[in-house]
N, C-alpha and C positions, 0 to 999 in steps of 0.2 A: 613574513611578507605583509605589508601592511595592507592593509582591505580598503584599499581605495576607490576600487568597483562599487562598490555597496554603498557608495557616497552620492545622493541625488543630486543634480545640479543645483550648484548656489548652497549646497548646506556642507556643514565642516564635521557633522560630529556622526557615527553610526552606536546607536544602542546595542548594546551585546549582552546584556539582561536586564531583566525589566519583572519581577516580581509587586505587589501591593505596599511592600516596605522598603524594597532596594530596588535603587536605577543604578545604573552602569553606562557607560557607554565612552569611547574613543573622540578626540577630538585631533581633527589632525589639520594644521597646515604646509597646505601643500608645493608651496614657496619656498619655505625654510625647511621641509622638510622635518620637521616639529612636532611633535603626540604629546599628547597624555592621555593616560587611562582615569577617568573619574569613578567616583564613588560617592551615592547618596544613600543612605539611610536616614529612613526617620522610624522610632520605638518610642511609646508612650507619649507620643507628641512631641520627642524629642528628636532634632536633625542633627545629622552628621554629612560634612564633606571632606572627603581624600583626592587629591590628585599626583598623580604620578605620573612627571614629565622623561619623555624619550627624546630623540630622533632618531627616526629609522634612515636605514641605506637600502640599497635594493643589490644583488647580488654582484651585477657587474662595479658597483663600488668596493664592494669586499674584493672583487678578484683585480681590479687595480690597484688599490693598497697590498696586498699580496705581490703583485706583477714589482710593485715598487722596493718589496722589502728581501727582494731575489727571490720570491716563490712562482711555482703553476700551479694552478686546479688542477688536482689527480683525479677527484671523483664528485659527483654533484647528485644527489638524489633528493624527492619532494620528503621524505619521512626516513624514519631508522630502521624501516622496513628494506629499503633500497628501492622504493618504487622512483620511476625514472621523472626526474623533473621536467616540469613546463611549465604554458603560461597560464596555467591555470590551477598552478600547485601555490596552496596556502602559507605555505612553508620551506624550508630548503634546510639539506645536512651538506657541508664542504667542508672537501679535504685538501689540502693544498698540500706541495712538500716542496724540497729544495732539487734543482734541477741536477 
């Protein structure tokens, strides 16, 4: 689930670590629906950048392309645990099957 919340007005990116040598953090817009996860290091004075571009969907996307490919949502849970999803689950496991 993408962490949209944790997004202050007016800024696009949320940090998700931050040690003396490594930054991290998400940049996401939210138009296009569009992420990347970055990555800074810097070691011995010298810098590195990694970025790794997504787009995310939000669950009722997944269950319309399902709805589309003849499936239903069988089951929906926030983790693999089977705790029961909402709006305030980080994450989501679905199962869909053929009617």
């Amino acid at each position: 689930m993408p962490e949209l919340r944790k997004l202050p007005a007016g800024q696009s990116a949320v940090p998700f670590r931050v040690t003396p040598t490594r930054w991290a953090f998400d940049h996401y817009d939210v138009a296009t629906q569009a992420m990347s996860s970055n990555y800074v290091e810097v070691v011995d004075g010298r810098g590195s950048y990694r970025s790794i571009p997504f787009r995310y969907a939000w669950p009722a996307e997944f269950d319309l392309m399902a709805r589309l490919a003849g499936l239903r949502l069988r089951e929906r849970w926030a983790d693999w645990d089977g705790t029961p999803f909402g709006s305030e689950s980080e994450k989501h496991v679905s199962v869909w099957e053929r009617p």
